[in-house]
C-alpha positions in Angstrom: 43.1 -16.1 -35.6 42.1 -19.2 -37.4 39.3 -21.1 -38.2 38.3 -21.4 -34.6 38.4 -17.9 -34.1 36.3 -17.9 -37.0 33.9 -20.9 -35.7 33.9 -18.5 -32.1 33.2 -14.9 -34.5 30.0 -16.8 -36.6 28.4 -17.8 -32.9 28.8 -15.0 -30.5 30.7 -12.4 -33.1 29.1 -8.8 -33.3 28.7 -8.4 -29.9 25.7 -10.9 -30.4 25.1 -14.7 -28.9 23.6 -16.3 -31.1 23.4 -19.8 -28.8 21.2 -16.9 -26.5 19.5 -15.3 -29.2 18.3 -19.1 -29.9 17.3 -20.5 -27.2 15.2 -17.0 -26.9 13.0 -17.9 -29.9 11.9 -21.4 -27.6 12.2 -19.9 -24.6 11.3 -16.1 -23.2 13.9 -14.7 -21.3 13.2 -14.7 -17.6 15.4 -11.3 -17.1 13.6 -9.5 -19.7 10.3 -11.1 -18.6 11.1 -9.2 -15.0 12.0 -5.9 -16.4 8.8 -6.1 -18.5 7.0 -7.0 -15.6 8.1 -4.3 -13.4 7.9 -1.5 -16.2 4.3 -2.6 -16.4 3.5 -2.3 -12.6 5.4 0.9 -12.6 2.8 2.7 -15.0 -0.3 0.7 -13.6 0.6 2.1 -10.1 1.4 5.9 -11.6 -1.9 5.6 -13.7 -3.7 4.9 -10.2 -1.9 7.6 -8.4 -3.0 9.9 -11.5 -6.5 8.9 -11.7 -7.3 8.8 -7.7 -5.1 11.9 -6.7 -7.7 14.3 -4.6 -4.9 16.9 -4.7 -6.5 19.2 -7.5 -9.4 19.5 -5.5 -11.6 22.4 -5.6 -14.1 24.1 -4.0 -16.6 23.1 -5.9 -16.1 19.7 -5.4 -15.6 20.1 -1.7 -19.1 21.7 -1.4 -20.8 18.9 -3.5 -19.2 16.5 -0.8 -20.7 18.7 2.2 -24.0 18.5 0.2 -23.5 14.4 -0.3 -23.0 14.1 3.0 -26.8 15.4 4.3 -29.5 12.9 2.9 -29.0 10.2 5.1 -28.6 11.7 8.1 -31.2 13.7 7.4 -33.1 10.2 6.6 -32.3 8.9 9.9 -32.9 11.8 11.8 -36.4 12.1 10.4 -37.6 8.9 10.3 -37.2 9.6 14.4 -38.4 12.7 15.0 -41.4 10.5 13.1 -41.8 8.4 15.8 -41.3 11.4 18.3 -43.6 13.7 16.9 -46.5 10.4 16.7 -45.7 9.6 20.8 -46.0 13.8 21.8 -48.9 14.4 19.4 -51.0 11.4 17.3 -53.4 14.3 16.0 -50.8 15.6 13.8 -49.1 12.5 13.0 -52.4 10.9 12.1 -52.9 14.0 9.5 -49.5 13.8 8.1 -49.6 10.1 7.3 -53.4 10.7 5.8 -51.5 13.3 3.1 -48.1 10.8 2.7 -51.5 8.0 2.0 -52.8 10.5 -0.7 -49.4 10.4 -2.6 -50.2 8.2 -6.0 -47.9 5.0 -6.6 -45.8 6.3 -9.3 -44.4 9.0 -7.3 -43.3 6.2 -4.5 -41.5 4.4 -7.6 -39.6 7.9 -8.1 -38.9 8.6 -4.7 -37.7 4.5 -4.7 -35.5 5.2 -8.1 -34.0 8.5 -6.5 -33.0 7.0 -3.2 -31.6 4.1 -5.1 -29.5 6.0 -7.0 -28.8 8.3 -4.3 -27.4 5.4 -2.0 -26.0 3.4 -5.4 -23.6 6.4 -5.8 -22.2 6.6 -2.1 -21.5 3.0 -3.0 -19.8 3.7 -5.9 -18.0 6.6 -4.1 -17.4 4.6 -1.0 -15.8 1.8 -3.6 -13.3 4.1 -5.1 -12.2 5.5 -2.3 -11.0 2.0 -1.0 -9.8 1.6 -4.6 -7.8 4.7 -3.9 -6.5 4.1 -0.6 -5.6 0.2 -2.1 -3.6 2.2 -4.9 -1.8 4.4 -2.2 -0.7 1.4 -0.4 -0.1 -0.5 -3.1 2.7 2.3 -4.6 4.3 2.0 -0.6 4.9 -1.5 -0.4 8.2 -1.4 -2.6 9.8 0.9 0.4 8.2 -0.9 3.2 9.6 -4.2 1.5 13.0 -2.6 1.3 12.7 -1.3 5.2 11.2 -4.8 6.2 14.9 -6.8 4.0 17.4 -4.1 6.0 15.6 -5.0 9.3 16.0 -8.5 8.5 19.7 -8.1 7.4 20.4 -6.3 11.4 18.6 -9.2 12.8 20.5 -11.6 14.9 20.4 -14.4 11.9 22.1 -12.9 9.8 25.7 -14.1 8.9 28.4 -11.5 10.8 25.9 -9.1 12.3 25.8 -10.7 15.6 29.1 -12.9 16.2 27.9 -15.2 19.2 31.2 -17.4 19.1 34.6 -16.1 20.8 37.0 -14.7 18.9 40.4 -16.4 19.8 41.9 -13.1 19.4 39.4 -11.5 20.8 40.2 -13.2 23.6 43.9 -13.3 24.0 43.5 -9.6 24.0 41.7 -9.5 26.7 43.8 -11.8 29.1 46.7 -10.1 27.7 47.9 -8.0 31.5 48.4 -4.3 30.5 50.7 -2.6 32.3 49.0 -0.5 35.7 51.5 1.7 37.8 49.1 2.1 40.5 49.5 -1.7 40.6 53.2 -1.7 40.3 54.0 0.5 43.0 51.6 -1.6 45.2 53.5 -4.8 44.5 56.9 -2.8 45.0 55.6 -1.8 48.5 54.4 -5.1 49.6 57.8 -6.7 48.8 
């Protein structure tokens, strides 16, 4: 080899381009850029799964959730048996609300904090649930993309899945007689 195999050795020699290597410093490369990209969704959608995952689960936790669940039905429930109890008998109704009047303001600023924070939390809880349910869907839309491009590829668009045009083979084959002895013996007969 000469000097152009030495010219072709000092650019892409080593196993290295350097022309790539380059144009790299100017601009990033797009295929790397992708893998990066990907890598990085990869571990945000397995730190998701890892951080909403209710399979470790225990009983505790179930029974605080039962025990979560009370306050506002209970709430609701008797803030009408309320009205109920005030329709079927004022006289006690009267004497209740006389001992809620009795109750000084900063305890209704407690009461106000505690629901607040009471109703703030099922919020929050509410929140990453849907956070968690967005994560679960999130890690399933790869596949469903992947099942949604193989439906597309069987549709009828789709170059040589559905052949609408004849086939001049096809046809020749087709119109080509076969040979029928029922149809032979018929024709011998008739003659």
């Amino acid at each position: 080899m000469g000097l152009i195999g030495q010219i072709f050795t000092l650019i892409f020699g080593g196993g290295r381009n350097a022309i790539r290597e380059t144009a790299e410093v100017f601009r990033e490369n797009a295929e790397g850029a992708g893998v990066r990209e990907a890598g990085l969704r990869q571990a945000v959608m397995q730190q998701f799964a890892a951080e909403f995952s209710r399979a470790e689960r225990g009983w505790f936790d179930r029974l605080m959730d039962a025990i979560n669940r009370i306050p506002r039905p209970a709430l609701a429930l008797g803030t009408l048996a309320l009205f109920l109890s005030a329709m079927f008998d004022p006289i006690w109704f009267s004497a209740r609300m006389q001992g809620i009047a009795l109750v000084p303001q900063p305890l209704w600023w407690l009461l106000g904090v505690i629901v607040s924070f009471y109703f703030g939390a099922r919020h929050q809880q509410k929140n990453q649930d849907f956070q968690r349910s967005l994560a679960q869907t999130m890690a399933r839309a790869p596949q469903v993309m992947a099942n949604i491009e193989a439906l597309g590829m069987l549709g009828a668009g789709s170059p040589g899945v559905a052949q609408a045009e004849p086939d001049a083979e096809t046809t020749l084959e087709a119109t080509r007689p076969e040979s029928n002895p029922a149809l032979e013996r018929w024709r011998q007969q008739a003659l």
